[in-house]
MIKOLTI-565117 format. One record per atom (N, C-alpha, C): x negated, y, z; residue in one letter. Coordinates in steps of 0.1 Angstrom, whole numbers, plus 5000, padded with zeros to 4 digits. Example, Ala and Ser with C-alpha at 12.3 -4.5 7.8 and 13.67 -1.06 7.14 Angstrom:
! MIKOLTI-565117
486849435078A/487749555078A/486849675078A/487249785071S/486349895071S/487150005079S/
END
This chain:
! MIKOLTI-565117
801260111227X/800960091241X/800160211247X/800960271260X/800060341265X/798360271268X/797760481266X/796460441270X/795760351283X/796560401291X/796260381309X/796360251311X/798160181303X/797860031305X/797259971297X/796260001286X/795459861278X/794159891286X/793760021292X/792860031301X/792859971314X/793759921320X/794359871332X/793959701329X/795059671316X/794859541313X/793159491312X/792359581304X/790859561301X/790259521312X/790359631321X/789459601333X/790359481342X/791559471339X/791959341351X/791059161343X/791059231328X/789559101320X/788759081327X/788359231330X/786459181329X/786559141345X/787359171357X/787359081370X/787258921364X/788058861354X/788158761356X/787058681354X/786358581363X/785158481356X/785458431340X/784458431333X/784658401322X/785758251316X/785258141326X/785758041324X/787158001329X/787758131336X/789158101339X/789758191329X/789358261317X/790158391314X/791558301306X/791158221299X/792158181292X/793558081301X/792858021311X/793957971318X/795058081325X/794258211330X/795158311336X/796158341326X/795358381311X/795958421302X/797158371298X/797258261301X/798058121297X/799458101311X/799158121324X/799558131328X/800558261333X/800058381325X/800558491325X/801558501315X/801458421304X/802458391297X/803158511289X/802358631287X/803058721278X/802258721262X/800958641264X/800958651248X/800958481244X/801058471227X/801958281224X/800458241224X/800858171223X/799658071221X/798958051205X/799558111199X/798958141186X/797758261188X/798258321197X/797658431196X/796158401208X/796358331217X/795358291225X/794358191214X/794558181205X/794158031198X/792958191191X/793358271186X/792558351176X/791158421188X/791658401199X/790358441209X/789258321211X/787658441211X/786758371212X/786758421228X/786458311234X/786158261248X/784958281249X/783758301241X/782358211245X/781558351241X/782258451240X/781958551236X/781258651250X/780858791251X/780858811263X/782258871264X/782258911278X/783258951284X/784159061277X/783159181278X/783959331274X/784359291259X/784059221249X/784559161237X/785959091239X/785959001249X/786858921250X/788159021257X/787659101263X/788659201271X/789459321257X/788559331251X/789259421237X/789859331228X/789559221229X/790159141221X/791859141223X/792059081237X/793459101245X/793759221242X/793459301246X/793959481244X/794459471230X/794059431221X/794559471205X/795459361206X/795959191213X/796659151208X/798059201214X/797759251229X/798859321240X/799259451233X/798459521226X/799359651215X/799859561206X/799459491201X/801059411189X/802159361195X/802059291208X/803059291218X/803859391226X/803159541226X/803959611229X/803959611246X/802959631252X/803159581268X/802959721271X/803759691288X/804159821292X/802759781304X/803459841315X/802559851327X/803159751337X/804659701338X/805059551338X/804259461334X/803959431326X/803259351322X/801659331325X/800859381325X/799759471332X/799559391344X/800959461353X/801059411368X/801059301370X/801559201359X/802159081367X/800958991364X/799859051351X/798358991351X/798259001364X/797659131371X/797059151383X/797959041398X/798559091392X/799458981405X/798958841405X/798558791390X/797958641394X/796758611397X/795858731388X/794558751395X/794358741414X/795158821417X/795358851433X/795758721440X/796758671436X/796958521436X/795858461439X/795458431430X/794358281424X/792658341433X/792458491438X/791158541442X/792258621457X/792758571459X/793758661468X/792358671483X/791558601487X/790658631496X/789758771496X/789658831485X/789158941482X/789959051486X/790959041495X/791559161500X/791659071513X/792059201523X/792359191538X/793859191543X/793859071545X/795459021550X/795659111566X/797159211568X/797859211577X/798859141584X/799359011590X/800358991596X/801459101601X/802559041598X/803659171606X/805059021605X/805159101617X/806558961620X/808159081626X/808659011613X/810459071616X/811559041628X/812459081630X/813259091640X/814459061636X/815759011641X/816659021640X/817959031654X/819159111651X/819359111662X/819758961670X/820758921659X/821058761666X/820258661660X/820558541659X/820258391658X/820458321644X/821558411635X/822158361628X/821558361614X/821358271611X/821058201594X/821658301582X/821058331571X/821558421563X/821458321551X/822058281538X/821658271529X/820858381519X/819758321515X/818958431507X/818958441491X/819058561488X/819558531477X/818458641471X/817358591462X/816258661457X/816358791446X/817458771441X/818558881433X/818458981442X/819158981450X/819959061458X/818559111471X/817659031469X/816259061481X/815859231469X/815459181458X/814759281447X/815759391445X/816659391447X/817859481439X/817359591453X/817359541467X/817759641478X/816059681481X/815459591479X/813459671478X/813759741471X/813759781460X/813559851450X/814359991449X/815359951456X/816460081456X/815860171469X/815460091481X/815260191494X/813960231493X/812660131485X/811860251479X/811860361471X/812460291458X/812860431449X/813560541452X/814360541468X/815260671472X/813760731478X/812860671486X/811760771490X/810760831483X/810660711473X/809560781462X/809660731451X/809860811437X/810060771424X/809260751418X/807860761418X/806760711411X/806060641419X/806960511419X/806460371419X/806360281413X/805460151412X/806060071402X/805559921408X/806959881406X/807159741419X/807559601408X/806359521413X/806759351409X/806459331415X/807659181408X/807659051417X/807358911411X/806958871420X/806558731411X/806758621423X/807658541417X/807358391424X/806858311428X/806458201438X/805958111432X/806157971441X/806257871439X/806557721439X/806657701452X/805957751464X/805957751480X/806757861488X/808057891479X/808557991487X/808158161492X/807158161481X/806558261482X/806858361473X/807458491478X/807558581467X/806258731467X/805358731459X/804358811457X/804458961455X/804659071459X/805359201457X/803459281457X/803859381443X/802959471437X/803259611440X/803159701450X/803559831449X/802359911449X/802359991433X/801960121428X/802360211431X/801560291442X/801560381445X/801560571435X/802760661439X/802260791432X/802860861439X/802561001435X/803461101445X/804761191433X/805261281443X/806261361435X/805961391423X/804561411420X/803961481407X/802961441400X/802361301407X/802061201398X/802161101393X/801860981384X/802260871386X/801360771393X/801860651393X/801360521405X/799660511398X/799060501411X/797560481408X/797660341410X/797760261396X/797060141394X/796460031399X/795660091403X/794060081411X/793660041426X/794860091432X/795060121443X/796160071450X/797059901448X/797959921451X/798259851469X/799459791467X/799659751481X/800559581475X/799459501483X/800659351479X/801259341493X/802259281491X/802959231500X/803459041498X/803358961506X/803758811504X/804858801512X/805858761509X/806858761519X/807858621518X/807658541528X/808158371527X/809558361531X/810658361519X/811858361521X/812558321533X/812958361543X/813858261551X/813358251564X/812258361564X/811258321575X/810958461580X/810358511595X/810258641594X/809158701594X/807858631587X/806658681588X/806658721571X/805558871573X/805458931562X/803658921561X/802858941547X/801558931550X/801759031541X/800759171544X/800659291539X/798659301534X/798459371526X/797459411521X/797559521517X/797459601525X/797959771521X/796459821509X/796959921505X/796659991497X/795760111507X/794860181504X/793760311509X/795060411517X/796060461507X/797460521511X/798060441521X/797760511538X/798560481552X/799860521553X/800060611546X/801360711545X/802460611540X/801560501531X/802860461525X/803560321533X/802260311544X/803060181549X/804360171557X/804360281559X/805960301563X/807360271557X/807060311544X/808060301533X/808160151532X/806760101527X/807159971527X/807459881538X/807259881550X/807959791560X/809459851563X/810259961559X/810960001555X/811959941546X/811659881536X/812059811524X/812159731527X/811059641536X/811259521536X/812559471545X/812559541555X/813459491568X/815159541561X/814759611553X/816559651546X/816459511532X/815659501527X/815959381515X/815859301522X/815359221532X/815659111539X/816459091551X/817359191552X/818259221566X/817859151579X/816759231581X/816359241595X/816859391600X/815859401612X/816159511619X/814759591628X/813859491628X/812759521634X/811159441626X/810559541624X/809059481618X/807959531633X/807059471632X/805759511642X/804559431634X/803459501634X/802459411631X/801659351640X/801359241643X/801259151648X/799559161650X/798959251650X/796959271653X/796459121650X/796459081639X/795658961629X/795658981617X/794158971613X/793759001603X/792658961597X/792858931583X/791758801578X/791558841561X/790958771557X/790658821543X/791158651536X/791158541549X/791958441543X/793358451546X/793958431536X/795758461536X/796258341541X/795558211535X/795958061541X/795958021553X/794758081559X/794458071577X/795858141579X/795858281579X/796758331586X/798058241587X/798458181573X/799758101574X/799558001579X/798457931583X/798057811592X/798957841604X/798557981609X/798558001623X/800158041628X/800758131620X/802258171622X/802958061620X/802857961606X/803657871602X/803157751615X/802457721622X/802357641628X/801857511624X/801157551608X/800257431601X/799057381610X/798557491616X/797857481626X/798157441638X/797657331643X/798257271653X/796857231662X/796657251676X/795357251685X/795957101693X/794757041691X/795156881694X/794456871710X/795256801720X/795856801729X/794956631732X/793856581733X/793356441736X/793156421746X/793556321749X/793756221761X/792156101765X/792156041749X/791255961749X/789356001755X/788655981761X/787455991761X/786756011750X/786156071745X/785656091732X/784056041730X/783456001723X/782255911720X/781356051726X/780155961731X/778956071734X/778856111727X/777756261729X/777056311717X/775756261713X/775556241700X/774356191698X/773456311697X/772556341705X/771856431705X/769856371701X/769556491697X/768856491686X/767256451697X/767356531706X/766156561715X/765756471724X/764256401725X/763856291733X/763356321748X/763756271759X/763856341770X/762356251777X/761856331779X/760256301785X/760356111794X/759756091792X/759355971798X/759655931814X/759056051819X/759056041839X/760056161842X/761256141831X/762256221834X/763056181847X/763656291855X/764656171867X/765756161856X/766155991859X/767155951852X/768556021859X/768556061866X/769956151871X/770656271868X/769056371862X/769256451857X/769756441844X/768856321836X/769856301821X/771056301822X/771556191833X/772856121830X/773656291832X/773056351843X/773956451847X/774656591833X/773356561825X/773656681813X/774256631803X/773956491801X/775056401793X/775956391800X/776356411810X/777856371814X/778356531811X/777456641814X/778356791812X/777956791797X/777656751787X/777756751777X/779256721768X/779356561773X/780656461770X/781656621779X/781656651787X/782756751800X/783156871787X/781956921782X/782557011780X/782656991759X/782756881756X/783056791743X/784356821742X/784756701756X/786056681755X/787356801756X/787056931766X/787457011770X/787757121755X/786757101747X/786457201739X/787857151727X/787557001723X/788556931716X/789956961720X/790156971734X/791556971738X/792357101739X/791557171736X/791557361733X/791657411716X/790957341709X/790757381695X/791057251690X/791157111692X/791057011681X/790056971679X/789856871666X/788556841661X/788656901644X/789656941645X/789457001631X/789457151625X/788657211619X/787857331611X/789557411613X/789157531624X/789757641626X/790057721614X/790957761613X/791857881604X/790958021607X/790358061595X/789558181594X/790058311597X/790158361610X/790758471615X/789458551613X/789758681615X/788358771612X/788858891624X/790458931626X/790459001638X/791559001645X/791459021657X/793159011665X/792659131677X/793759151679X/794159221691X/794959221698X/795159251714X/796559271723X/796359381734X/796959421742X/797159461752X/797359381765X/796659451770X/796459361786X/796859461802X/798059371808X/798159491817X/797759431827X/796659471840X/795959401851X/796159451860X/797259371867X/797659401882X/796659381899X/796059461900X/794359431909X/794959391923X/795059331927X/795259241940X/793659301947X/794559331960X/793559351973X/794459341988X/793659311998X/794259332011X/795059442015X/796259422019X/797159532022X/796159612033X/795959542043X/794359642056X/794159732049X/793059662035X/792459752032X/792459912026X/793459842019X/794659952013X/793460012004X/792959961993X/792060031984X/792960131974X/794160051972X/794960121960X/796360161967X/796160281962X/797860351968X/798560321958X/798660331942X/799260351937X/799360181929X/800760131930X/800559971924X/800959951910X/800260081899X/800260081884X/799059991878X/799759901869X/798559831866X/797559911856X/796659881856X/795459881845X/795659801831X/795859911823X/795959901808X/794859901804X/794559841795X/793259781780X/793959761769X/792659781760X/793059741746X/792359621743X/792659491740X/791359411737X/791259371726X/790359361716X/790159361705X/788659271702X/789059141689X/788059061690X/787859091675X/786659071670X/786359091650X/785458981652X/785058941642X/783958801638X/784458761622X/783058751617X/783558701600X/784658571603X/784258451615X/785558361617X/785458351627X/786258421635X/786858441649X/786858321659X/787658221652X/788058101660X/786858001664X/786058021652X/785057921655X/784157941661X/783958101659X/783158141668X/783558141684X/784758151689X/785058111701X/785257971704X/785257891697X/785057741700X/783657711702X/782757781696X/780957761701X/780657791709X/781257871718X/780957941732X/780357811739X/781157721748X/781357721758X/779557561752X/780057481745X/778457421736X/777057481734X/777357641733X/776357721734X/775657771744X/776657701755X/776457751767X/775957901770X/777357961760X/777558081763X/778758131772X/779158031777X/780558051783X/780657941792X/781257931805X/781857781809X/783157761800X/782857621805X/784557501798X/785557431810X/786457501807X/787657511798X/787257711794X/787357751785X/787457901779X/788657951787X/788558091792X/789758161796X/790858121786X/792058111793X/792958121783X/793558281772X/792458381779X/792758521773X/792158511759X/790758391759X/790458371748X/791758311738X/791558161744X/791958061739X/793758041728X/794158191738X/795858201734X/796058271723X/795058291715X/795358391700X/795958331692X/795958201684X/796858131682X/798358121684X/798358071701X/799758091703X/800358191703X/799458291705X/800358451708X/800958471695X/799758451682X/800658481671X/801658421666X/802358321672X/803458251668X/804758281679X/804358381688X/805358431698X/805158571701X/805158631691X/805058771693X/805658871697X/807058821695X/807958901702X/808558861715X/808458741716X/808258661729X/807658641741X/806358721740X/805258631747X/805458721760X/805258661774X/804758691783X/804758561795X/803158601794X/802758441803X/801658481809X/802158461828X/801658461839X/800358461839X/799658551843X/797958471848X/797958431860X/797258351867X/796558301879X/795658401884X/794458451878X/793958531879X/794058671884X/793158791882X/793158921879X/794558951870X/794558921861X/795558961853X/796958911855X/797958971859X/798858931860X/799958921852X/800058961838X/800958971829X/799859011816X/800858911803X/799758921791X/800658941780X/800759121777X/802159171769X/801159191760X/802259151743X/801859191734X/802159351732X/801459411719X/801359571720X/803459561714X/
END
C-alpha cells in the first residue's frame, strides 16, 4: 500500500470521534469483520488509527478505498463544510430516464479529457442521493487528498449541492461534467449557502413549506407586570400589536424552526419614479445593486425582526422571498408595488 494512502486513511481515523470509529468502519465495509473484531476500540486514537493502517496493507487498499472512508465521514459530519446551491437547465420539458451507469461513465470521461490527475468517487445512498469526491491535481502532480471538492447530486432533479475545494479554477470543470453526465444544458449557482446541507434541501425541494394561517392565534403570554394606574387602553393597545404582529409573522415564516441558511444573495434592478414636471431623471436606466444577506441562521434571524421591533409587520417582501426565490431561479420575476420595480435573479 502506498505511503500517501495509509497516511490519508490514518488521518481520516483520528477525525473520527472515538465512539463512532468502528460503526464507520463497519459501514465502509472494506475490512471483514474478523478483522474489526482484533481492534481495540478503548484504546487512544492514534493507536487505533495504526491499527487500521496495518490491517488496510493486508487488504491491499488503494486511494479508492481511502475515498470512499472520507466520503462517509463527510456524509455522517457533512455540516463541517459549506454547502453551494446551483440549479440545472434544460432546454425542453421532457423526462429522461436516469441511468446511474451511464451518469458516472460520462462524469468521469469529460473530466478526465480536462485533467488526468484526478480521482473521482461515487457513492450512493438510500434517498436518491449520489455523493461525488473529486481530487484534485495538476498536469504534473497528483490529486491533493486533502483538498477535495464534494458534490451531491439528487437524481432526476436539477439541483446540484457543491462544496468546492480551496481550487476556483476547478469549479468550472466540475459544473461542466455535471450538465454533460446529466444531460442538461445550463448550470447557475443560485447565491445560498449554508454549512447545513439539509436546510438547503428543505428549501429547493420544497420540504420547507411557510404556513399561510387563517386562524387567530392565542395571545402572548408575556412575562412583564404592567404597573397598577396603568391606562388600560394602552395595554390593550400593545397587546393587541403584539397578537398583530404574532399573527403576521406566522403567516410569513410558519410556526415552525426555519431551515439554517447562513447566506443568499440577488440582484435588484430599481426603477425610480418621479413627476414627469419635474423631470429629475433624463435617463429611464434603472439602478442596479447587489444585495447580499450573511447570518450564522439567516431566516431566523429575519423572522425576529419585526418581535424585536426591529422592523414593522408584515417584513418587506425583498426580505421575506428568499425561500421562494430559491425554488424559482430561473423563473423569477415578480412586480414590486414599491421603489423597485422588477426583482431579477443574477
Amino acid at each position: 500500500m502506498d505511503e500517501t494512502v495509509a497516511e490519508y486513511i490514518r488521518r481520516t481515523v483520528l477525525k473520527i470521534p472515538r465512539d463512532e470509529i468502528k460503526m464507520m468502519l463497519q459501514e465502509w465495509g472494506f475490512l471483514s469483520e474478523a478483522q474489526l473484531q482484533t481492534l481495540n476500540f478503548h484504546q487512544i486514537k492514534d493507536n487505533i488509527s495504526q491499527e487500521v493502517v496495518q490491517l488496510c496493507e493486508e487488504n491491499s487498499a488503494d486511494i479508492k478505498q481511502a475515498a470512499a472512508l472520507d466520503i462517509i465521514y463527510n456524509h455522517i459530519y457533512q455540516n463541517k463544510r459549506m454547502w453551494s446551491v446551483y440549479q440545472m437547465k434544460k432546454s425542453g420539458e421532457e423526462l429522461e430516464y436516469f441511468d446511474i451507469t451511464d451518469f458516472k461513465k460520462k462524469f468521469k470521461r469529460r473530466l478526465r479529457s480536462a485533467l488526468k490527475n484526478v480521482t473521482i468517487t461515487f457513492k450512493e445512498y438510500e434517498d436518491n442521493a449520489i455523493w461525488i469526491r473529486v481530487a484534485w491535481g495538476t498536469p504534473h502532480k497528483k490529486p491533493n487528498q486533502y483538498k477535495p471538492s464534494y458534490v451531491v447530486y439528487h437524481s432526476q432533479t436539477p439541483y446540484v449541492f457543491i462544496s468546492s475545494s480551496v481550487l476556483k479554477s476547478t469549479l468550472p470543470l466540475l459544473c461542466q461534467a455535471l450538465i454533460v453526465a446529466s444531460n442538461y444544458h445550463d448550470i447557475r449557482e443560485m447565491e445560498l449557502r449554508s454549512h447545513s446541507l439539509n436546510s438547503l434541501k428543505d428549501i429547493v425541494f420544497k420540504r420547507y413549506s411557510q404556513n399561510f394561517q387563517t386562524d387567530t392565534p392565542k395571545p402572548l403570554q408575556g412575562g412583564n407586570v404592567e404597573p397598577e394606574n396603568a391606562d388600560i387602553r394602552i395595554v390593550e393597545e400593545n397587546k393587541s400589536e403584539k397578537e398583530r404582529i404574532h399573527r403576521l409573522n406566522q403567516e410569513v415564516f410558519g410556526s415552525g424552526p426555519q431551515p439554517k441558511l447562513e447566506f443568499a444573495q440577488y440582484r435588484l434592478e430599481t426603477m425610480f419614479k418621479s413627476d414627469p414636471k419635474m423631470d429629475v431623471l433624463d435617463k429611464k436606466e434603472p439602478f442596479r445593486c447587489l444585495v447580499k444577506f450573511s447570518s450564522p441562521h439567516l431566516l431566523e434571524s429575519l423572522k425576529s425582526l419585526a418581535p424585536a421591533g426591529m422592523a414593522d409587520a408584515p417584513l418587506s417582501p425583498l426580505l421575506t422571498c428568499i425561500p421562494h426565490k430559491a425554488r424559482n431561479y430561473f423563473k423569477i420575476r415578480e412586480k414590486k408595488s414599491l421603489y423597485p420595480e422588477s426583482f431579477v435573479s443574477p
